[in-house]
VOGU-3710 file (C-alpha; in Angstrom, 3 decimals, decimal comma):
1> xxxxxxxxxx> 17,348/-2,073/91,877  15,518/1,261/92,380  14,129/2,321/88,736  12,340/5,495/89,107  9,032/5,874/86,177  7,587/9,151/84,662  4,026/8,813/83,773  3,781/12,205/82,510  6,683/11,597/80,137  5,767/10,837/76,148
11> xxxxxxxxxx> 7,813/8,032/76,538  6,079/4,455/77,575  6,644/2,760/81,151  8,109/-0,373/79,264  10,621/1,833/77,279  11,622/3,872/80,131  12,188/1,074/82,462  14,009/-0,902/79,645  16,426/2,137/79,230  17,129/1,929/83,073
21> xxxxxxxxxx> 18,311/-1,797/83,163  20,542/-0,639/79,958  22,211/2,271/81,804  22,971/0,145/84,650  24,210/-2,629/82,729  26,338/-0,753/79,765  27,365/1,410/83,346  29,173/-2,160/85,034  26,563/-1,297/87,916  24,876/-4,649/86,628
31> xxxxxxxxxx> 27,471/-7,326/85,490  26,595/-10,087/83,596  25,694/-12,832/85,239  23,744/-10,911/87,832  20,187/-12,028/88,638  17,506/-9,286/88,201  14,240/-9,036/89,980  11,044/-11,442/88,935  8,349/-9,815/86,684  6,406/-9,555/89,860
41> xxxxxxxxxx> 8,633/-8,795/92,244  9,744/-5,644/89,884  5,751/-4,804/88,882  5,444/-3,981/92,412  8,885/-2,331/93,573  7,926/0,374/90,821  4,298/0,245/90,964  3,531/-0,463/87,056  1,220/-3,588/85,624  2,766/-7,214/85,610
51> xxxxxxxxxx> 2,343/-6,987/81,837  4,697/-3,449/81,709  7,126/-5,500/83,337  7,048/-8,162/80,710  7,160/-6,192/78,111  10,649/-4,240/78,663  11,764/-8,073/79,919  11,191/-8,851/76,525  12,841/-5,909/74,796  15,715/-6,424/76,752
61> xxxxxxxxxx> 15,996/-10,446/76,116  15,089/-9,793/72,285  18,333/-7,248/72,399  20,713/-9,185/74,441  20,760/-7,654/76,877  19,223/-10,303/79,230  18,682/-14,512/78,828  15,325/-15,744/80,720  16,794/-19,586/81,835  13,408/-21,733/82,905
71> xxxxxxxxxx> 13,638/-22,515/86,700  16,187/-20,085/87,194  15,171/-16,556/86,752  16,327/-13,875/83,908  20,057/-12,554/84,115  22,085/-9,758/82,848  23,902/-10,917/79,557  26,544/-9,058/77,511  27,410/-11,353/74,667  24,857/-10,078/72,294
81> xxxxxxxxxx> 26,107/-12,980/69,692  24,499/-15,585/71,979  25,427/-18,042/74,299  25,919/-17,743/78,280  28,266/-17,104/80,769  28,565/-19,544/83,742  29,332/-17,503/86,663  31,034/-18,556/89,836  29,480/-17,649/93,031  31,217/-14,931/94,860
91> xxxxxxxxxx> 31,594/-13,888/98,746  30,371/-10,437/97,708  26,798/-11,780/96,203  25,492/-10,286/99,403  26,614/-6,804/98,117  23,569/-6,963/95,556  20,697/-6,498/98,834  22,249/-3,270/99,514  20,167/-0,897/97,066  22,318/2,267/95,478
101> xxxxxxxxxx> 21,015/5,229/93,856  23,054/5,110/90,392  21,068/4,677/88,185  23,810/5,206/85,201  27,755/5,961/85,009  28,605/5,129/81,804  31,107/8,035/81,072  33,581/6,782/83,732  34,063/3,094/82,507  35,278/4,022/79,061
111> xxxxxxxxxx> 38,164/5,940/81,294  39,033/2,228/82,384  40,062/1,032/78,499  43,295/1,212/77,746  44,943/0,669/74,144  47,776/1,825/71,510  45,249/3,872/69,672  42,616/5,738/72,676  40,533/8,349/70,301  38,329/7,963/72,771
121> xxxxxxxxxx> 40,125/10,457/74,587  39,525/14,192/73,910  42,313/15,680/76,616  45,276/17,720/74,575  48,254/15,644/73,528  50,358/16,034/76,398  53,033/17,109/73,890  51,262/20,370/72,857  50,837/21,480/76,679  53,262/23,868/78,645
131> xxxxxxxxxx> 54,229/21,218/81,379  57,665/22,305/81,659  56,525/25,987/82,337  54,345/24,657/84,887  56,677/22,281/86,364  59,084/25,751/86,777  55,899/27,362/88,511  55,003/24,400/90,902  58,594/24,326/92,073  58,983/28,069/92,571
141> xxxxxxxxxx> 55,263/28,466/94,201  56,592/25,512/96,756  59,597/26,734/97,548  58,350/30,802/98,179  55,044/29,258/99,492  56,190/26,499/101,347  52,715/26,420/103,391  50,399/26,552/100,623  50,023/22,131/101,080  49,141/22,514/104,427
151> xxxxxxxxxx> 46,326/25,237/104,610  43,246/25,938/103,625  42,078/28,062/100,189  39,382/30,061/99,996  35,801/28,040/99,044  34,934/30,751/95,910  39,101/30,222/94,980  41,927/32,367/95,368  40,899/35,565/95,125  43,798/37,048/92,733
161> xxxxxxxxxx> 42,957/34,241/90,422  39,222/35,220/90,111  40,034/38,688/89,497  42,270/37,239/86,595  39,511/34,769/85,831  37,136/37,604/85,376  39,736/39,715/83,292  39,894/36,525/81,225  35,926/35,868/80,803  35,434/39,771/79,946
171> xxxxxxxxxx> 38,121/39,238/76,549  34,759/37,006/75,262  32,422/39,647/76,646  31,262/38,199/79,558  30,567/41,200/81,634  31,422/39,419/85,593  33,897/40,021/88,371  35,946/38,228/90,584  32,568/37,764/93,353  30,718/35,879/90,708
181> xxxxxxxxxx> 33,564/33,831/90,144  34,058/30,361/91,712  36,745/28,205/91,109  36,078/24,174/90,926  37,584/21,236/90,305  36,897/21,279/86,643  33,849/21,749/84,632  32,572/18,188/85,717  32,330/19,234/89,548  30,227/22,299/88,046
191> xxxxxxxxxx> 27,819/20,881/86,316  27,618/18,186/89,873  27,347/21,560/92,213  24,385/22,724/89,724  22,400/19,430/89,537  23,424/19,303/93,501  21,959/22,563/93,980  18,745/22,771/91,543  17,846/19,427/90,284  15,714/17,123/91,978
201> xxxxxxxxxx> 13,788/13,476/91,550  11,183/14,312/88,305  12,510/17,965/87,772  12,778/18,337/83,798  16,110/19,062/82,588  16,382/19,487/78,598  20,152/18,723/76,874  20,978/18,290/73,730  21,020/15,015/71,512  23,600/13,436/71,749
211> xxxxxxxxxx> 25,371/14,967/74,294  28,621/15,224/76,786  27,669/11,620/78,611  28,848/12,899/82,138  26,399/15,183/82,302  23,589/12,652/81,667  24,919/10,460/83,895  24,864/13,283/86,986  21,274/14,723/86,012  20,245/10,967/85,986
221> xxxxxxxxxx> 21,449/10,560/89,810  19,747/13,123/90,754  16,329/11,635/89,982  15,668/14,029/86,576  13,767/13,534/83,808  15,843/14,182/81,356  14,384/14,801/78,060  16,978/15,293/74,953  16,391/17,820/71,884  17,676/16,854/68,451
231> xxxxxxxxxx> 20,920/18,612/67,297  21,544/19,539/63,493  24,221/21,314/61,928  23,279/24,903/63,468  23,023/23,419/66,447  20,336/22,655/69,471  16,585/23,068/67,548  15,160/25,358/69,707  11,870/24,881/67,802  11,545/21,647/68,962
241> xxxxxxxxxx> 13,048/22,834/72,587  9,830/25,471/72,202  7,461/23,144/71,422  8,562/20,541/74,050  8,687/23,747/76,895  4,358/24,119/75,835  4,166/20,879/77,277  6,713/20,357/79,977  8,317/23,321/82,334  11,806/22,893/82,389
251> xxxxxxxxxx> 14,170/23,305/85,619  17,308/23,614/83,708  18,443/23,828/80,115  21,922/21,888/79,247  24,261/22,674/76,411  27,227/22,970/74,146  26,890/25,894/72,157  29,911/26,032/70,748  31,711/23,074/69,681  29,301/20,732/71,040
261> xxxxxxxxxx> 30,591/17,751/72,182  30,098/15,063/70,339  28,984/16,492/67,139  31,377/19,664/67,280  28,549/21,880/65,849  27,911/25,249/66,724  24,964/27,143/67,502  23,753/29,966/65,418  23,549/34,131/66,864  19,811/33,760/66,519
271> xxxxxxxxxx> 19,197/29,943/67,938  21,107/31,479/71,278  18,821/34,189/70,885  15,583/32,314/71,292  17,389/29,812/73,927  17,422/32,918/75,680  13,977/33,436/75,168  12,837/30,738/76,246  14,365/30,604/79,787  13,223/33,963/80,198
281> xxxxxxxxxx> 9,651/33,222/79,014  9,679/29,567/81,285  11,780/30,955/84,581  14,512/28,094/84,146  18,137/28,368/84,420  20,523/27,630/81,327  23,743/25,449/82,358  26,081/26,906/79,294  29,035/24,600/79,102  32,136/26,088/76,978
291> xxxxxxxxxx> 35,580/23,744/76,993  36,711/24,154/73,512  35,292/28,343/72,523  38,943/29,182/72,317  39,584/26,484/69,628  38,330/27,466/66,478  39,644/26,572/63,228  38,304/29,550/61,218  36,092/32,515/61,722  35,416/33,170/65,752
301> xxxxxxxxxx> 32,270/31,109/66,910  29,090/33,855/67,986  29,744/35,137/71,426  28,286/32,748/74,708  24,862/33,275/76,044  26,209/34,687/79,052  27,456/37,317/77,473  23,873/37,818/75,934  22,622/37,293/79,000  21,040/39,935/81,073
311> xxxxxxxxxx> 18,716/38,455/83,658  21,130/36,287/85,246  19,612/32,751/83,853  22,878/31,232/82,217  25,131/29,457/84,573  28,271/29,654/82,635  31,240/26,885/82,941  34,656/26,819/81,243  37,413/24,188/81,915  40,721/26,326/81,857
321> xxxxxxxxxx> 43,095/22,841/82,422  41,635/21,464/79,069  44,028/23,900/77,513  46,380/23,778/79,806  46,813/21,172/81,911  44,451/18,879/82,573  45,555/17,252/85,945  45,434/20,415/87,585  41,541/20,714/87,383  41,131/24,222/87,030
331> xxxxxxxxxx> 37,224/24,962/85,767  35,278/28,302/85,818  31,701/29,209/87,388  30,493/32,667/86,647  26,953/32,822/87,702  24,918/36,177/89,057  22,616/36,853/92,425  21,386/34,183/95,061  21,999/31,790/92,005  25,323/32,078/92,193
341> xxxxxxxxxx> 25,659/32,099/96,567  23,975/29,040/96,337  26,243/27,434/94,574  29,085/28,388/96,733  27,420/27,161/99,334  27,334/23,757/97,701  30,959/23,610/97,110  31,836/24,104/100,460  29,658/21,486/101,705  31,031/19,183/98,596
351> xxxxxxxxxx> 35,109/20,062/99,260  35,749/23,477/101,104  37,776/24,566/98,018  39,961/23,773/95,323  43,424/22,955/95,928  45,744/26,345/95,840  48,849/24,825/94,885  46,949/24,290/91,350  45,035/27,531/91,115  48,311/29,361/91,620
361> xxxxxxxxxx> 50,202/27,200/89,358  48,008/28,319/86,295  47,599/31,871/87,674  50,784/33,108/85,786  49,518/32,350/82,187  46,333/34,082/82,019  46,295/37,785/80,419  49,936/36,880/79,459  51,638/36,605/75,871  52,743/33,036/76,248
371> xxxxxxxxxx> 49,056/31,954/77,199  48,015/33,890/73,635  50,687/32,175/71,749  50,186/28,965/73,404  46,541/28,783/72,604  47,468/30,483/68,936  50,062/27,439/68,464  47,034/25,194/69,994  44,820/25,661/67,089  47,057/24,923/64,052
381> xxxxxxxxxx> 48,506/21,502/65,840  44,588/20,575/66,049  43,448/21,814/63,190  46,516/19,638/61,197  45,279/16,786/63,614  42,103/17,032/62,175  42,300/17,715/58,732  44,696/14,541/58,678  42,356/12,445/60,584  39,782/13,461/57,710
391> xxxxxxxxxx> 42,080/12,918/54,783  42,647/9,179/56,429  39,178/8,555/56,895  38,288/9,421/53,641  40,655/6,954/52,415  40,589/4,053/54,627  36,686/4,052/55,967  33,744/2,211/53,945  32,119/4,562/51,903  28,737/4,451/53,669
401> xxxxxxxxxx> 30,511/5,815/56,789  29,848/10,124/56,830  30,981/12,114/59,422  30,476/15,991/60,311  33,636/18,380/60,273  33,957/20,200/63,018  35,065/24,150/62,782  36,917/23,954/65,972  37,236/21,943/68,984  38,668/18,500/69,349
411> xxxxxxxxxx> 36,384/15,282/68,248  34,783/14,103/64,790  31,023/13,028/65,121  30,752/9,639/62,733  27,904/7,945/61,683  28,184/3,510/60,623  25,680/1,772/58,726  22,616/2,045/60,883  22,807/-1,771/61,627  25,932/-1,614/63,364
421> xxxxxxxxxx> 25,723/-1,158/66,788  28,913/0,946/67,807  28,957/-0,416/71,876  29,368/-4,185/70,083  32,156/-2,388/67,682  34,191/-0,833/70,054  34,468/-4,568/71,980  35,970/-5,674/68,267  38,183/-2,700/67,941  39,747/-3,348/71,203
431> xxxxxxxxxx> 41,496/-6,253/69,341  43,226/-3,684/66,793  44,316/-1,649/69,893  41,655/1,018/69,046  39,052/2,846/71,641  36,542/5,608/71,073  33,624/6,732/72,346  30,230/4,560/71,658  27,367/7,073/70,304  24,866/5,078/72,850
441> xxxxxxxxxx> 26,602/6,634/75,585  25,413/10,391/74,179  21,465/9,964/74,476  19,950/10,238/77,390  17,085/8,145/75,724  16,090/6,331/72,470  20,373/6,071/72,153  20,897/5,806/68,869  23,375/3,127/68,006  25,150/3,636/64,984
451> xxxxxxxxxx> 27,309/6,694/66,109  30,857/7,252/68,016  33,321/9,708/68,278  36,958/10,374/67,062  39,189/12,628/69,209  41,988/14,438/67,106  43,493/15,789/70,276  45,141/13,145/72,272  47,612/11,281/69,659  50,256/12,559/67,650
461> xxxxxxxxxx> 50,471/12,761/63,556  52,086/9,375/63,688  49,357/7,709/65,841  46,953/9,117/64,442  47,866/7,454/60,946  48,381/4,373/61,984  45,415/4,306/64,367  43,190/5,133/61,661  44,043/2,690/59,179  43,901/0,034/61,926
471> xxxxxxxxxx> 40,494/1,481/62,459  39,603/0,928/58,817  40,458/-2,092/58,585  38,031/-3,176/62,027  35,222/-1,518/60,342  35,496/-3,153/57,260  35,919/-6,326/58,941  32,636/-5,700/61,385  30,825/-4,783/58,893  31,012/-7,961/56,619
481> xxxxxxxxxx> 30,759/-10,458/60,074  27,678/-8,391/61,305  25,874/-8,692/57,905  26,940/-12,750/57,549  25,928/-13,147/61,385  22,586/-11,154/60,079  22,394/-13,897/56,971  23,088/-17,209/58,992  19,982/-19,030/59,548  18,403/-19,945/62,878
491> x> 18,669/-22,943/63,680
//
């Protein structure tokens, strides 16, 4: 188990290494039942004091997340009620010599549940998409291009769509062309080429908190520090990003400006305007991711830092097939100078290109009127999604449970009683065919527990009624057997 320490950070060795054995158990990369490392054994893999070692042991055993069995040795544990798992030995034990490098990939797992009601999801209801418009495309591109499967696209992306692409990004004032365009396999493969190409083991990467959970989990495999800046209702505080930049030199800056995901806030003109400060006053790059800018709800969001950008800092990503279709994995990169050739050179040596037959498939919709009406049509379906998800919520929720509204985008940011821990929850929910997105997941450290999230964009009016009430009704019911488990003595 390689657990990498940070003596310079503000956070102690025992906390820090606690957090790792979290990740990698809330991430399936630990399952329960597995046997970790001694106290000494572990003291001296990382280099810390036998009593440092302890001392996250017994954070983690006081949380649940581990059970300490005399003569045995401590293992992983899940059932935070109590109580143990026998587990059967199995011929891949031998797997666990072979040390990885993943240190968390919690994201992906929650893509494994399944149920009736998944607001855990925030992808477009497949109903609201133009799939039968692209389904025309695909079978006309195939039948005039019949050779397009069995050659090679360019590594930047087809060239007529990134002049389109640039066309598109200049509409939001994004001043690029077509050579500081490159075309990736959506917005998650562009925040991987960036962390690929810039971010190293102990480089300081600021995001937001909480934040997208993908992102955390990539700057986390690639040996950052990451250290997370509270988020209030205008936004990232970039005082508190100031004051943490006198003290620690950032590599890269991560965030959601606009829409953030989870909380759906939006950062104010003059917040971006000190952001941008900041990088140019501390030399570090700003990773500007933008899915949902398109999707407002009301008055049109303040315009991206790239397009406030003039010194070439902001590496700016947009995921096209979130509003399209999102199995073709169409994202943006628009990034200037020998930032931006270094990246390409990453993607070739990650993929040598994007599929064309996707890239040409969406090609036809940009600058036309049916993308404008689609997206136009996009907004009021999502903005009826959420207002009805609120109206519900308001109804059927405990009325200690507060969540933000969101001008635009697709999720609701909600907040429990701050006993209830929302990882445990969404285990109980599972049983009322409910998922959604455990707040944990969104901090890169100190995870706050008592937090999830509630897409509006995945199920239909119908769903969406029915899930909620269902998800009333688990709360409610949580909430009373987490305060009588709370009350029962210890025997």
């Amino acid at each position: 188990m390689q657990i990498e320490v940070n003596r310079q950070l503000p956070v102690p060795l025992a906390r820090q290494i606690y957090q790792a054995v979290v990740d990698r158990i809330q991430s399936n990369l630990l399952e329960e039942g597995t046997r970790l490392p001694s106290v000494r054994i572990l003291s001296k893999q990382i280099g810390v004091s036998l009593m440092t070692v302890v001392q996250a042991y017994n954070e983690l055993e006081q949380d649940g997340f581990i059970e300490r069995i005399q003569g045995k040795g401590t293992f992983v544990q899940k059932n935070k009620q109590g109580g143990t798992t026998d587990r059967q030995e199995s011929p891949y034990d031998w797997q666990l010599s072979v040390p990885d490098y993943l240190p968390r990939a919690q994201f992906s797992r929650y893509y494994q549940l399944s149920a009736r009601f998944e607001f855990f999801s925030s992808t477009i209801d497949p109903g609201l998409l133009p799939n039968r418009y692209l389904e025309k495309e695909i079978q006309r591109i195939l039948s005039q291009e019949p050779r397009i499967l069995s050659t090679y696209g360019d590594v930047q992306g087809d060239p007529v769509l990134r002049t389109e692409l640039a066309g598109y990004l200049r509409e939001s004032k994004i001043s690029t062309t077509s050579d500081e365009i490159l075309v990736t396999n959506g917005t998650q493969q562009g925040i991987d080429l960036v962390a690929r190409t810039f971010v190293g083991p102990g480089d300081i990467v600021f995001t937001e908190a909480p934040t997208y959970p993908a992102a955390i989990d990539v700057f986390r495999w690639r040996g950052a520090t990451i250290l997370p800046v509270p988020v209030d209702e205008h936004g990232m505080r970039v005082d508190m990003l100031a004051a943490l930049c006198e003290k620690y030199k950032p590599k890269l800056i991560y965030t959601m400006p606009t829409f953030q995901n989870p909380t759906g806030t939006v950062m104010s003109a003059q917040r971006r305007r000190q952001l941008l400060d900041i990088a140019y006053e501390t030399q570090c790059l700003v990773l500007e991711d933008d899915p949902w800018s398109e999707i407002h709800f009301g008055k049109q969001p303040p315009p991206s830092l790239k397009s406030m950008d003039s010194l070439g800092h902001v590496i700016y990503l947009k995921g096209l097939s979130k509003i399209l279709a999102p199995g073709c994995r169409v994202g943006v990169l628009a990034a200037s100078g020998t930032v931006f050739h270094r990246l390409v050179a990453a993607k070739g040596n990650t993929d040598l290109g994007s599929p064309m037959l996707t890239q040409k498939a969406v090609l036809p919709l940009l600058h036309s009127d049916r993308m404008r009406n689609h997206v136009k049509k996009l907004r009021i379906a999502l903005q009826l999604r959420r207002d009805l998800m609120i109206d519900l919520l308001s109804v059927h929720m405990p009325k200690d449970v507060n969540w933000l509204i969101p001008q635009g985008g697709v999720n609701l940011w909600l907040a429990l009683p701050v006993q209830i821990d929302t990882e445990d929850f969404l285990g109980y929910a599972r049983n009322y065919q409910i998922t959604f997105l455990p707040g944990a997941a969104c901090y890169p450290i100190e995870s706050k527990h008592h937090f999830l999230r509630l897409s509006f964009s995945y199920l239909n009016e119908k769903e969406i009624e029915e899930g909620i009430k269902e998800l009333g009704k688990a709360t409610q019911s949580f909430i009373k057997a987490t305060a009588a488990y709370r009350k029962a003595p210890i025997v």
